[in-house]
N, C-alpha and C positions, 0 to 999 in steps of 0.2 A: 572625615573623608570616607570612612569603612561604610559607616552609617547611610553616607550618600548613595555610595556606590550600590549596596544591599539593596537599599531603598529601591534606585534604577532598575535593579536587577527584577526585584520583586513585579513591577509596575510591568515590564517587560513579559515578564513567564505570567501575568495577570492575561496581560491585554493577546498574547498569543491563544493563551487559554479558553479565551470570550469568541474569537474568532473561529476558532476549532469548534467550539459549542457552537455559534452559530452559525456555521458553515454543515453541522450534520444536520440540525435541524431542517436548514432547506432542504438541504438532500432527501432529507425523511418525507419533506413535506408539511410540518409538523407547521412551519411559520413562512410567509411569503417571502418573497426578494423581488429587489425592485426592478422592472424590467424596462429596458433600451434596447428597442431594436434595430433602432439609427445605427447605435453605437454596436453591436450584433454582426450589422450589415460591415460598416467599418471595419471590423476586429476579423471576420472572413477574407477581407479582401487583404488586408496585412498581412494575414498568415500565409495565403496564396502566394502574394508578391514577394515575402521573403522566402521561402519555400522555392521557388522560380530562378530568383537571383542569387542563393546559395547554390544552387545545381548548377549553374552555369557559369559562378568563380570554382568551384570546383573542376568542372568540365575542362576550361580554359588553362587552369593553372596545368591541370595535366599536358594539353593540345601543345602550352607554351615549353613543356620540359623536353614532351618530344621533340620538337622543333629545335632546341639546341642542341638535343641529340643527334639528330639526322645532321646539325649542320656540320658538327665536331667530324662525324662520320663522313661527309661529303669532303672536308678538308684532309683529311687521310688517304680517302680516294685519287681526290686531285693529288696531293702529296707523291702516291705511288705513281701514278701515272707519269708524273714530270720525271721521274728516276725512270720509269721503262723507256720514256718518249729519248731517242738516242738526240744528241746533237746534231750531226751532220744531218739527220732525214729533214726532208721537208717540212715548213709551215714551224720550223721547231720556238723560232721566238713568239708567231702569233698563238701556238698555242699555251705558252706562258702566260701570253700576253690576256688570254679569256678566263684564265684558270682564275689569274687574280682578278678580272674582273666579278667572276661569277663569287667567289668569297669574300667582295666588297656588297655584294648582293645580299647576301648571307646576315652580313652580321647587320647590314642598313632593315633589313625583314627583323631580324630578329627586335635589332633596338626597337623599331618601330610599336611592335605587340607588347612589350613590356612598358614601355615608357606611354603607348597613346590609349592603350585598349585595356590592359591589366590593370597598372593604377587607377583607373579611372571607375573604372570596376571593383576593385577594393575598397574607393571611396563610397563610392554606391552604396554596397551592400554593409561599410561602417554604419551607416546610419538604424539601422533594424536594431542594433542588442542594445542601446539607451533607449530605444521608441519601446522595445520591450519589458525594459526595466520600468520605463513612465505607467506600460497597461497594466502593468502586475503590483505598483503600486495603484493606481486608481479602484483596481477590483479589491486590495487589501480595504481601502478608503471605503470603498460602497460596502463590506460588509461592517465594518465599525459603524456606518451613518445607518444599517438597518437592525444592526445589535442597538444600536442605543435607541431608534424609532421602538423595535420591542419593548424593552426598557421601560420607555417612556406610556407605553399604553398599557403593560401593566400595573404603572403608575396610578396612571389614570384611572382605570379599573378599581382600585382597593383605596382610592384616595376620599372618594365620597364615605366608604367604611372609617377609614382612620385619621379623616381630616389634616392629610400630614404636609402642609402646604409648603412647609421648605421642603422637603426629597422633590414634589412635584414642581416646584422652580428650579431647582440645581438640574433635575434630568431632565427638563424644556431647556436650559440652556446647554448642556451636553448635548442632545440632540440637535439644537442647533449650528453646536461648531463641527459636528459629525457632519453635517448637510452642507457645511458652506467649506469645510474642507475637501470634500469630494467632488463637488460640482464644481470647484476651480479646476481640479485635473481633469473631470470630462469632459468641462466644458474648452479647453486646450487639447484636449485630443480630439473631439467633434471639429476640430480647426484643420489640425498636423495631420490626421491619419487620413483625411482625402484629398489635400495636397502630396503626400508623399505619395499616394496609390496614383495619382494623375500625374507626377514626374516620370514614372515608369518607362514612359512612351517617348519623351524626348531625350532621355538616357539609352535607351534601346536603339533608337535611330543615331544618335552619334556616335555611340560606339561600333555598332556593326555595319556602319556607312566606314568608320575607318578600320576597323578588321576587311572589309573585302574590298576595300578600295587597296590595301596595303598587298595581302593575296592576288589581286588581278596585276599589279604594277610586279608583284614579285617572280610571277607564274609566268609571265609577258615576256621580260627582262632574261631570266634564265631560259626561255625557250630561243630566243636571239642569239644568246652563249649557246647555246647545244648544238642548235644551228650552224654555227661557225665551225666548232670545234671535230661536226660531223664532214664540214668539207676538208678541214687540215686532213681529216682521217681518210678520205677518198682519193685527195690527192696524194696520199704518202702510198697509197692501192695501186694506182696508176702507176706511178714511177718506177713501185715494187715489181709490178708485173712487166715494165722495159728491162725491168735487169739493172737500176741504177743502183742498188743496194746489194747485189750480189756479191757474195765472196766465200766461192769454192772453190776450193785446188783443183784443179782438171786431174782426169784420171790417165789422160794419155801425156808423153813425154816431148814436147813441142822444142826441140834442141838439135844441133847438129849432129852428127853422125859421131862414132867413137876416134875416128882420125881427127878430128880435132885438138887442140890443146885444150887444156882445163881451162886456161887462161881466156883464150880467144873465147871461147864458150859464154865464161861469166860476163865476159865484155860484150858480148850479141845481148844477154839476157838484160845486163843494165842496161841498154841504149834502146832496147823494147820498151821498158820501164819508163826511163829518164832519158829521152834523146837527146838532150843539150850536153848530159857528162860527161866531160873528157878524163879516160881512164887512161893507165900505165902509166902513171905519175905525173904528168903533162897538166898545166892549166891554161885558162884563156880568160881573159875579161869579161867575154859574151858568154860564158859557161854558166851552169845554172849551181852546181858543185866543181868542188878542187879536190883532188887527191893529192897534194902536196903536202909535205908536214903532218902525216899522218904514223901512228904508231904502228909498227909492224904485221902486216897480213891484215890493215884497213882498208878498205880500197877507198871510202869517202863514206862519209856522215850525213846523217838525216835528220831533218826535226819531226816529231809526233804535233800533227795538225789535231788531231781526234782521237783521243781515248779509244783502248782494244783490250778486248778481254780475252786469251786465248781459247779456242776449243777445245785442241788436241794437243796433249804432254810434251810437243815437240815445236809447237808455238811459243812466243814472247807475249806478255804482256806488257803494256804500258801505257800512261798517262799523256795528256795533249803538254806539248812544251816539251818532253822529254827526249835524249838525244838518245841516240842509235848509231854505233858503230858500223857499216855495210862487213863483211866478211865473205870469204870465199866457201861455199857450198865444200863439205868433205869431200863426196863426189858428186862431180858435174850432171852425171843424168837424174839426181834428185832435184836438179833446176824445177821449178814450178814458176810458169808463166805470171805474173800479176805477183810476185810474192820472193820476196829477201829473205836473207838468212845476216841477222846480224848480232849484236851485244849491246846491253842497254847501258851509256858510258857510267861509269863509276860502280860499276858491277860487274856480279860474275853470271848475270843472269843471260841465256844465249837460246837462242829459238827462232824461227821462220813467223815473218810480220806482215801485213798484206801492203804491199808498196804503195798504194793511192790514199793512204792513212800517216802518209809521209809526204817532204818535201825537202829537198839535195839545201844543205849548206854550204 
């Protein structure tokens, strides 16, 4: 087995060695090589075409990375936006309702590049590094079949001097399996490599028939959502600028005079508020709140319709569902028109809440 293996080894660092000789001798010029300019013309256009379609898997893989980037980044955007966009304003479900359609968009663009345009393109340009291994052995082939034409005509040459008619048949028949070994590989590339350079063309058109046919339905599609989403935004303009989103404290004192009770006072201010409430402990059927069975200095309870985040140290916060205690103002000329002073129940939390962000239990 050593023997064998040596052997192989030897034959190897031989025939490497015959190749490198005669591979400088062309160079030098010293001895011819045999010329194909079929195959010349072929071997230009392959380099070309894979040259071409490596820059453009290239190009694409980038185009495709950004592309998740931007979408990742476009779903954060929306993200944030759904957090700024309040509940109660206008358009507040349809613009949910495009946010998620436009991130259904997102990821159908995305699938699409990876799965119709990329793969199909990776497979493409699979085919170059074996069409290249096939050309680099066939040129190893052509210079072994012009080593041993050498060979052989040196043969020929000294063979009339030395009569040496076995070396002159042993190196006609080496030459011969040099020649028939290499012309099966050329003659199989003179086949593949002008079919492959003429696929070029209908690989190119169905792939970038569906890159911009995916781009134009995506471009389209999202310009519909922007569309939309820029009327929820004008219409939330509109309404802003009626004052339906308004909620400032008035700076002047809109309350009865100091001869008033504190009592009567707070009871003007809720029935500005809440007209249906019947205050001083009194309930009714048709009432919208009851003050009855209420814990000490409550006048009547409220539900949070809509989340409020206070401005001013002297405000309540609270969540939608959450109840609220009504309470009597310390003093009555701090009444502020549109706006309570209450306790948020099962707390000790106590502050001024803007009343229309409520509704009387």
């Amino acid at each position: 087995m050593a023997e064998s293996k040596g052997s192989l080894l030897a034959k190897s660092v031989q025939k490497h060695a015959g190749r490198a000789k005669e591979k400088l001798l062309q160079n030098l010029g010293k001895v011819d090589r045999t010329a194909d300019e079929i195959f010349d013309e072929h071997l230009t256009n392959f380099n070309r075409q894979q040259g071409c379609a490596n820059k453009l898997q290239k190009e694409f893989n980038n185009y495709i990375r950004c592309i998740r980037a931007v979408q990742l980044a476009s779903k954060s955007l929306m993200d944030a936006i759904s957090e700024v966009y309040e509940p109660q304003w206008t358009g507040y479900d349809a613009l949910f309702a495009q946010i998620s359609a436009a991130e259904a968009l997102w990821q159908d663009f995305s699938h699409k590049l990876g799965d119709q345009v990329l793969i199909p393109l990776n497979t493409y340009t699979s085919q170059f590094p074996e069409m290249r291994k096939k050309i680099e052995k066939r040129n190893r082939k052509l210079i072994d079949y012009d080593g041993q034409r050498h060979s052989f005509q040196n043969l020929q040459a000294n063979a009339s001097k030395r009569k040496d008619d076995v070396k002159l048949s042993k190196g006609r028949e080496q030459l011969e399996e040099a020649r028939r070994t290499y012309e099966i590989l050329n003659t199989e590339l003179h086949d593949e490599l002008p079919a492959l350079y003429d696929s070029r063309i209908l690989f190119l058109v169905t792939n970038l028939q569906t890159l911009f046919a995916s781009e134009q339905v995506f471009h389209s599609e999202t310009s519909k959502i922007y569309a939309e989403l820029e009327a929820i935004v004008d219409k939330l303009a509109t309404d802003s600028q009626r004052g339906s989103y308004t909620l400032k404290k008035p700076k002047s004192n809109a309350f009865p005079s100091p001869t008033s009770s504190p009592t009567k006072s707070l009871n003007n201010a809720v029935n500005n508020v809440y007209p249906n409430v019947i205050t001083n402990g009194s309930s009714n059927a048709n009432s919208r709140a009851t003050t009855t069975d209420l814990p000490p200095g409550v006048l009547y309870r409220v539900k949070a319709t809509y989340a409020y985040v206070k401005e001013d140290v002297d405000e309540l916060s609270f969540e939608a569902g959450d109840i609220i205690q009504v309470i009597e103002y310390e003093d009555p000329e701090d009444q502020e028109e549109g706006w309570l002073m209450g306790t948020k129940e099962g707390t000790t939390e106590k502050g001024l809440f803007p009343a229309n962000f409520t509704r009387p239990i």
